[in-house]
N, CA, C and O atoms as a CHARMM CRD file, in Angstrom:
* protein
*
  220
    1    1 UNK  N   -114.48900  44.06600 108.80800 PROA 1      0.00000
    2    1 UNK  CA  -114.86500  43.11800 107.76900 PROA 1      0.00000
    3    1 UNK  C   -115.64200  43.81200 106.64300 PROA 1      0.00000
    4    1 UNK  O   -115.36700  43.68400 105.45000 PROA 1      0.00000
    5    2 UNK  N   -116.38400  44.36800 107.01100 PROA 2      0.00000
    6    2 UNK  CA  -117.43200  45.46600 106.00700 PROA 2      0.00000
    7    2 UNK  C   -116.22100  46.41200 105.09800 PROA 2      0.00000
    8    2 UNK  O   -116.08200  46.55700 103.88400 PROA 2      0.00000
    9    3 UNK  N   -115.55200  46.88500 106.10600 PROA 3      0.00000
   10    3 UNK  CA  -114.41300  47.81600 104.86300 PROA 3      0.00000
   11    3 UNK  C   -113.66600  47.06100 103.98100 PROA 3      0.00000
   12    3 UNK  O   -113.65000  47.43000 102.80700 PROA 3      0.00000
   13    4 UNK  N   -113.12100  46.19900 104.26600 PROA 4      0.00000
   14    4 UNK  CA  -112.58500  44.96600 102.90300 PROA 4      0.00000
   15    4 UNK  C   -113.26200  44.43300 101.88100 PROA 4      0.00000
   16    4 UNK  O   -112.90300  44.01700 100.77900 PROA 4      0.00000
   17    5 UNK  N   -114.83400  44.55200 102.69600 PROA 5      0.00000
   18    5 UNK  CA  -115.84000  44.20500 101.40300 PROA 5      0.00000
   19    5 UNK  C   -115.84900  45.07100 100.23000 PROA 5      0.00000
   20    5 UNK  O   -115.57400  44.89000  99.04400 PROA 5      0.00000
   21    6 UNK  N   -116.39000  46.41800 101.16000 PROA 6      0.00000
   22    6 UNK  CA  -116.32400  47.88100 100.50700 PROA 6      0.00000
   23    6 UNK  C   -115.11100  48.13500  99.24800 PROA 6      0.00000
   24    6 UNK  O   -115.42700  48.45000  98.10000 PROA 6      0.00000
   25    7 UNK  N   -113.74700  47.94100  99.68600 PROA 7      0.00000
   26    7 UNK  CA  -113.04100  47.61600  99.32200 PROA 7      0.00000
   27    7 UNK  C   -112.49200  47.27300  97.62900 PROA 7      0.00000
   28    7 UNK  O   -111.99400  47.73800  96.60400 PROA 7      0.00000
   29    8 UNK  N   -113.06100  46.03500  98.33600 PROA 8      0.00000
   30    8 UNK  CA  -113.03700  44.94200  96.99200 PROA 8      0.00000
   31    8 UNK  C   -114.09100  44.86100  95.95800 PROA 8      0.00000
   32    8 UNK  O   -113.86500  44.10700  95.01200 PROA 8      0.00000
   33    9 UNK  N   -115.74400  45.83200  95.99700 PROA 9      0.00000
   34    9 UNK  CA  -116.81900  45.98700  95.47400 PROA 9      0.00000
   35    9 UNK  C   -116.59500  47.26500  94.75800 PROA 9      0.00000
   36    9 UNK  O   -116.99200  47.48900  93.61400 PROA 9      0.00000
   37   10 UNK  N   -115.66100  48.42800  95.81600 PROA 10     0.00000
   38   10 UNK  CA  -115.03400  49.61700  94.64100 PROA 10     0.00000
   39   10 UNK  C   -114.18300  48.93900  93.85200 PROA 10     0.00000
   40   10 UNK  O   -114.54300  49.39300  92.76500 PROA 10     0.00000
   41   11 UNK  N   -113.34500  48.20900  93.61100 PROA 11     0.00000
   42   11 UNK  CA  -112.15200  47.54900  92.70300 PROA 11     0.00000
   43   11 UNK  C   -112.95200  47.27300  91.55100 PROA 11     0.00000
   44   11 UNK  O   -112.82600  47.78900  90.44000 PROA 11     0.00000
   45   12 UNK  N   -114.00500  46.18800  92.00500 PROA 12     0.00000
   46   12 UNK  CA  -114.66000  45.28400  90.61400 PROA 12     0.00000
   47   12 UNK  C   -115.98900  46.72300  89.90600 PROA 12     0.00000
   48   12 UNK  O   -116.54200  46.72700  88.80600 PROA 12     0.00000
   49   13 UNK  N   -116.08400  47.46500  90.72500 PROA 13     0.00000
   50   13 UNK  CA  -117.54400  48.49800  89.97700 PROA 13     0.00000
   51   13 UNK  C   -117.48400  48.45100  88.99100 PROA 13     0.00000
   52   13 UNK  O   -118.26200  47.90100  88.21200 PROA 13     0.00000
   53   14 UNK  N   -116.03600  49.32300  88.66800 PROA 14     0.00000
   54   14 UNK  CA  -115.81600  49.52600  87.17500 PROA 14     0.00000
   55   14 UNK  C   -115.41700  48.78500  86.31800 PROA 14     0.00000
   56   14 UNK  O   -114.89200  49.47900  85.44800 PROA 14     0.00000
   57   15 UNK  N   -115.35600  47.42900  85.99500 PROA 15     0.00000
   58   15 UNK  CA  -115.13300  46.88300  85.13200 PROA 15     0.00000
   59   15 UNK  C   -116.22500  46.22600  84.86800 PROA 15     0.00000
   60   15 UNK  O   -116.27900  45.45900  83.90700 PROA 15     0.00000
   61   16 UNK  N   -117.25500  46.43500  85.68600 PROA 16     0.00000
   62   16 UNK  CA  -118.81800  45.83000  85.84900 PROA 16     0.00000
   63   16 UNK  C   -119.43400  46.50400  84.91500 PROA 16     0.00000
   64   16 UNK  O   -120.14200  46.16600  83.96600 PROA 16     0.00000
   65   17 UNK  N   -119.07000  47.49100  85.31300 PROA 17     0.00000
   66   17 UNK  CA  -120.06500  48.77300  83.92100 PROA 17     0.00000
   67   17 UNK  C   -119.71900  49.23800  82.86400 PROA 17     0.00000
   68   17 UNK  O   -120.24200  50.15200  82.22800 PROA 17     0.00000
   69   18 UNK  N   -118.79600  48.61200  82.62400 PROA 18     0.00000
   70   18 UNK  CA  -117.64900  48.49200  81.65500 PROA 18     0.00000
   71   18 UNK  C   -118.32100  47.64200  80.49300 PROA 18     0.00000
   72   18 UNK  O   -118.74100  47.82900  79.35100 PROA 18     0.00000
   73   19 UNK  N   -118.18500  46.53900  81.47200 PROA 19     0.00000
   74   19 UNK  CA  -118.69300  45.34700  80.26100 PROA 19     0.00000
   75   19 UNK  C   -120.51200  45.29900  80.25200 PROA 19     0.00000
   76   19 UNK  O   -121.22100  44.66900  79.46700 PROA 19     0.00000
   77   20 UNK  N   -120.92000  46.13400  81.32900 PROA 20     0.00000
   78   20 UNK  CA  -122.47500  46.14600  80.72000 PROA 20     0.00000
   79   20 UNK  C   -122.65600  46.57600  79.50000 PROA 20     0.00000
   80   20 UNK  O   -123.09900  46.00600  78.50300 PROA 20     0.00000
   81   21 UNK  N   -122.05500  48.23500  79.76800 PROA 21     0.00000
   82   21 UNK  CA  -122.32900  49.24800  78.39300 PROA 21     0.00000
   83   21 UNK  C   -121.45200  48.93700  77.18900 PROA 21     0.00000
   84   21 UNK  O   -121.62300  49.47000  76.09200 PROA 21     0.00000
   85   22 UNK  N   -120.48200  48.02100  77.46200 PROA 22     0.00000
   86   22 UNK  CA  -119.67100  47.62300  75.64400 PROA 22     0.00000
   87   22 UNK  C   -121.07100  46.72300  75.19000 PROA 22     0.00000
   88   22 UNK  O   -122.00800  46.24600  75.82900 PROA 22     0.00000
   89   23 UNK  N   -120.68900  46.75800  73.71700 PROA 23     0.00000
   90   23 UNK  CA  -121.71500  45.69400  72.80700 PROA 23     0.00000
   91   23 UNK  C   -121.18900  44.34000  72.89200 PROA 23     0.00000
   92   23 UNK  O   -119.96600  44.22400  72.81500 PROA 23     0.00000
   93   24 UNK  N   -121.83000  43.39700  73.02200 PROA 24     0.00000
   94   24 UNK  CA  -121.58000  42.08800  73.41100 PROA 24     0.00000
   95   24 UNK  C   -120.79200  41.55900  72.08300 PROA 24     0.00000
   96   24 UNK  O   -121.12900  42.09000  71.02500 PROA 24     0.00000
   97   25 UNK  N   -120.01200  40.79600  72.05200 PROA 25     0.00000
   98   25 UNK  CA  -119.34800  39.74400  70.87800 PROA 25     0.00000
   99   25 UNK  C   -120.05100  38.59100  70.81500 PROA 25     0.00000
  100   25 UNK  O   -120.16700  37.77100  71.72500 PROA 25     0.00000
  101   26 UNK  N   -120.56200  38.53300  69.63000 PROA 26     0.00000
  102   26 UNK  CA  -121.23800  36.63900  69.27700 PROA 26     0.00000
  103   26 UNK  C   -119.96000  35.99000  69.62200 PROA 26     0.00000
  104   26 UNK  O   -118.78700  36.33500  69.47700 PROA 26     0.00000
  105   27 UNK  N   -120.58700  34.85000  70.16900 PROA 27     0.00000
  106   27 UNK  CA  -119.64400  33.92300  70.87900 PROA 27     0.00000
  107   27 UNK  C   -119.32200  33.29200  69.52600 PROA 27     0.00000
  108   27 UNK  O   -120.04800  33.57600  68.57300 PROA 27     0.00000
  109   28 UNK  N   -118.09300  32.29500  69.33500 PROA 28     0.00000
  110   28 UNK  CA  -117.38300  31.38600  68.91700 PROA 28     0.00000
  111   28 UNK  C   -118.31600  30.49600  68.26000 PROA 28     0.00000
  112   28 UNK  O   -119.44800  30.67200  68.71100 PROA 28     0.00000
  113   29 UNK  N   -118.26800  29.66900  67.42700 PROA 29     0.00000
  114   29 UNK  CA  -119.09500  28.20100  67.06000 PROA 29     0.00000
  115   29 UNK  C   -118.14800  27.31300  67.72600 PROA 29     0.00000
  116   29 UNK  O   -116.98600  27.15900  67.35200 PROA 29     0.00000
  117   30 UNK  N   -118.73800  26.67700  68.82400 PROA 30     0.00000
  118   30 UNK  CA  -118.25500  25.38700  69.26100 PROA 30     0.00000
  119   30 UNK  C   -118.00000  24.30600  68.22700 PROA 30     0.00000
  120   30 UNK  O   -118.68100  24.06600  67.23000 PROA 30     0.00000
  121   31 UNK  N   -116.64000  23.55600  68.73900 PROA 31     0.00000
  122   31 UNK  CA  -115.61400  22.72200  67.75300 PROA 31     0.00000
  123   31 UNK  C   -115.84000  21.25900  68.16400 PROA 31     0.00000
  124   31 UNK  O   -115.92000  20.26700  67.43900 PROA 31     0.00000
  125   32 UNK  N   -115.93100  21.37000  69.61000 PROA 32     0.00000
  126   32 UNK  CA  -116.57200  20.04800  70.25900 PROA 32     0.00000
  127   32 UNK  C   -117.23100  20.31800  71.53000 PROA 32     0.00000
  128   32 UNK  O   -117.17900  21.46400  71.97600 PROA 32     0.00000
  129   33 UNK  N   -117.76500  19.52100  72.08300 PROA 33     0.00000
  130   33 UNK  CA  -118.49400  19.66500  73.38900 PROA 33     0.00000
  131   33 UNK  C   -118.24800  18.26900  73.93700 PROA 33     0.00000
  132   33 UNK  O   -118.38600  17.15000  73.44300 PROA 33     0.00000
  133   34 UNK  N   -117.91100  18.62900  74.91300 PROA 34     0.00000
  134   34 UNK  CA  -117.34900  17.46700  76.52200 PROA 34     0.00000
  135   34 UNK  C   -118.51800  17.25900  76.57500 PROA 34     0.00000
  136   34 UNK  O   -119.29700  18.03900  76.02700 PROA 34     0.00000
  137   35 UNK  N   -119.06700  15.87600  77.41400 PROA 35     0.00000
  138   35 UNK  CA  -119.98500  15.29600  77.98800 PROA 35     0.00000
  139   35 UNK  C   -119.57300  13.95800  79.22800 PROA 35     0.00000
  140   35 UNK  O   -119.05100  12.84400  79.20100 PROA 35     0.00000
  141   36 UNK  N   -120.18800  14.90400  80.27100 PROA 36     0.00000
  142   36 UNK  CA  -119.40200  13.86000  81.60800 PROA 36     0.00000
  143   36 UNK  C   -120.12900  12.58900  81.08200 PROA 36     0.00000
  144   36 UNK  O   -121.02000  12.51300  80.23700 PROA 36     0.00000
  145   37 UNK  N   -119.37400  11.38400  81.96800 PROA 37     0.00000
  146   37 UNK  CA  -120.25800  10.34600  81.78400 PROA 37     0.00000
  147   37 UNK  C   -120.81800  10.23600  83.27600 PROA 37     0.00000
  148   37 UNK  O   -121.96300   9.81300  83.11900 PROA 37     0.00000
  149   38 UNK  N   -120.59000  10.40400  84.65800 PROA 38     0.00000
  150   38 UNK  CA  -121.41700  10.01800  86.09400 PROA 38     0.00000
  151   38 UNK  C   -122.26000  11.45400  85.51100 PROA 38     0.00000
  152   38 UNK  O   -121.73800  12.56100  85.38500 PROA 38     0.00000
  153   39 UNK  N   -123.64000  11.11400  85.21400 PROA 39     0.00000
  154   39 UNK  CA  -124.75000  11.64000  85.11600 PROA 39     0.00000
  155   39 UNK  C   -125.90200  11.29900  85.76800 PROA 39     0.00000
  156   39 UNK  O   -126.16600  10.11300  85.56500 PROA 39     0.00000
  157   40 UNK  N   -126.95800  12.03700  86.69900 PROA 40     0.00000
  158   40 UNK  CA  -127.65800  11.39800  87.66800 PROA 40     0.00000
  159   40 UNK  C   -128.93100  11.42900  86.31300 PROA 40     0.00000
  160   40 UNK  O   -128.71500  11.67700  85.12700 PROA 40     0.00000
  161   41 UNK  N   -130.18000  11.11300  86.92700 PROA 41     0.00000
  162   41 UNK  CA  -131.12000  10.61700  86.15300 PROA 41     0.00000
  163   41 UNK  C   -131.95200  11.65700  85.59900 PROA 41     0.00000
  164   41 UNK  O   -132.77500  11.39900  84.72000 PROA 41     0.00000
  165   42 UNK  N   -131.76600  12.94600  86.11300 PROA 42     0.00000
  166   42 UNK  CA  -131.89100  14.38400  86.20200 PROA 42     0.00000
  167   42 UNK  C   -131.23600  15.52900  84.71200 PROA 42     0.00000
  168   42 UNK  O   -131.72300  16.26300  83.85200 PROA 42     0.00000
  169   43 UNK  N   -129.95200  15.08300  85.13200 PROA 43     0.00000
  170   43 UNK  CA  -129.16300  15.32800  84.37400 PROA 43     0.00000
  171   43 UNK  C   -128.97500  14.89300  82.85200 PROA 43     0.00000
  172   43 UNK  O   -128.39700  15.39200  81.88600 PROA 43     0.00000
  173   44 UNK  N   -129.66500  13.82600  83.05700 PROA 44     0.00000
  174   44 UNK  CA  -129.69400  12.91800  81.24000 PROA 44     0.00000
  175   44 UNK  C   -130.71100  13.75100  80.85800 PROA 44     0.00000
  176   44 UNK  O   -130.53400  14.64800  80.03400 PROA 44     0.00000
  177   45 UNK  N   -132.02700  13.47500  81.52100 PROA 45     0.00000
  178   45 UNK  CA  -133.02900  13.91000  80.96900 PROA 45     0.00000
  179   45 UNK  C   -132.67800  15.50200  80.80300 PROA 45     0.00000
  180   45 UNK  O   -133.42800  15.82100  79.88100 PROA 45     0.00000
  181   46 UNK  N   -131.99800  16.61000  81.16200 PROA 46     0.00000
  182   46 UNK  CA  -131.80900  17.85500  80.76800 PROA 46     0.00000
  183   46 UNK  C   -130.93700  17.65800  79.47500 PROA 46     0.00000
  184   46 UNK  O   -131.21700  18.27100  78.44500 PROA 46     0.00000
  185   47 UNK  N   -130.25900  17.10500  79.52300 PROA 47     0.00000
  186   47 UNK  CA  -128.98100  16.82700  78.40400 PROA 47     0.00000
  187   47 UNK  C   -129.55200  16.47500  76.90400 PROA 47     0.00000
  188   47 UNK  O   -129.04400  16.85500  75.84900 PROA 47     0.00000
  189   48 UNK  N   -131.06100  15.43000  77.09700 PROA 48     0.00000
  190   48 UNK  CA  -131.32400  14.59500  76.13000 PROA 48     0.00000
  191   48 UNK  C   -131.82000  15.53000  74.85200 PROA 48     0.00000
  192   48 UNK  O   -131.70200  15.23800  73.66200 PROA 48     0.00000
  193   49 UNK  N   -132.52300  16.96700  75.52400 PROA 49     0.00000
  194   49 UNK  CA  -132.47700  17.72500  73.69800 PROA 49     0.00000
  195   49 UNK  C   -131.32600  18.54200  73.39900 PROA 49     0.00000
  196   49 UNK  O   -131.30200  19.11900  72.31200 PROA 49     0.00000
  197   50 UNK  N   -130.54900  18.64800  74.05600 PROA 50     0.00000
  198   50 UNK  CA  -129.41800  19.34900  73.79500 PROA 50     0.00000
  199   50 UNK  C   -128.34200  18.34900  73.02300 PROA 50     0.00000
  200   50 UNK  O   -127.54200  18.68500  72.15000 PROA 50     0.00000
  201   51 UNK  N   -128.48000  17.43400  73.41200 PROA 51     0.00000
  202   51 UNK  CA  -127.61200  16.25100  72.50000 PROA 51     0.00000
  203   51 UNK  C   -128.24400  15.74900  71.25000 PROA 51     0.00000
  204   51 UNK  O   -127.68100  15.39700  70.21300 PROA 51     0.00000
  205   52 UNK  N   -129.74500  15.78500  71.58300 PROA 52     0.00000
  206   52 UNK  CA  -130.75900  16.06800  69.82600 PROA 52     0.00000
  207   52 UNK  C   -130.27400  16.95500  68.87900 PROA 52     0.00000
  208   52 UNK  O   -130.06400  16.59800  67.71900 PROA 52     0.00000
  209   53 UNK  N   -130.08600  18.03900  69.26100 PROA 53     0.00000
  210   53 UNK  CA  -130.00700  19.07600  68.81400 PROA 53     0.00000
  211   53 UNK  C   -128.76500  19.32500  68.23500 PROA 53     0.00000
  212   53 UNK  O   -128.70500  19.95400  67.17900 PROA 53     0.00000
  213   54 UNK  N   -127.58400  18.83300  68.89600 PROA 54     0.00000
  214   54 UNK  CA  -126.43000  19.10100  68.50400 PROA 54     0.00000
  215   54 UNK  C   -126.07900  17.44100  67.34100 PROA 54     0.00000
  216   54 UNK  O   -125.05800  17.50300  66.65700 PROA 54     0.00000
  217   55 UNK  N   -126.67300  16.55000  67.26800 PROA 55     0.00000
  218   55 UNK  CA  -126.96700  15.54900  66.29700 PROA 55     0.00000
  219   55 UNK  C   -127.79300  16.08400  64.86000 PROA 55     0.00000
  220   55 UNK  O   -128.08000  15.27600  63.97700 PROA 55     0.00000
């Protein structure tokens, strides 16, 4: 089980350190943003300045 891990952790290394050491790309400007509606009471209240904000 350990050697399949081994394995599969040499496969991904290098593309790990790959994308550490490239320079990052500014992301996109969002066009729209989804908003679930089953939201627990938790969840609104995290949401509520982010939906300020994007108003």
């Amino acid at each position: 089980m350990t050697e399949s891990r081994a394995a599969g952790r040499l496969r991904v290394l290098p593309r790990v350190l790959a994308s550490r050491l490239s320079p990052r790309r500014k992301p996109a400007q969002p066009k729209r943003v989804l908003i679930a509606h089953h939201l627990l009471l938790g969840d609104v209240v995290m949401l509520a300045p982010l939906l300020a904000k994007l108003r």
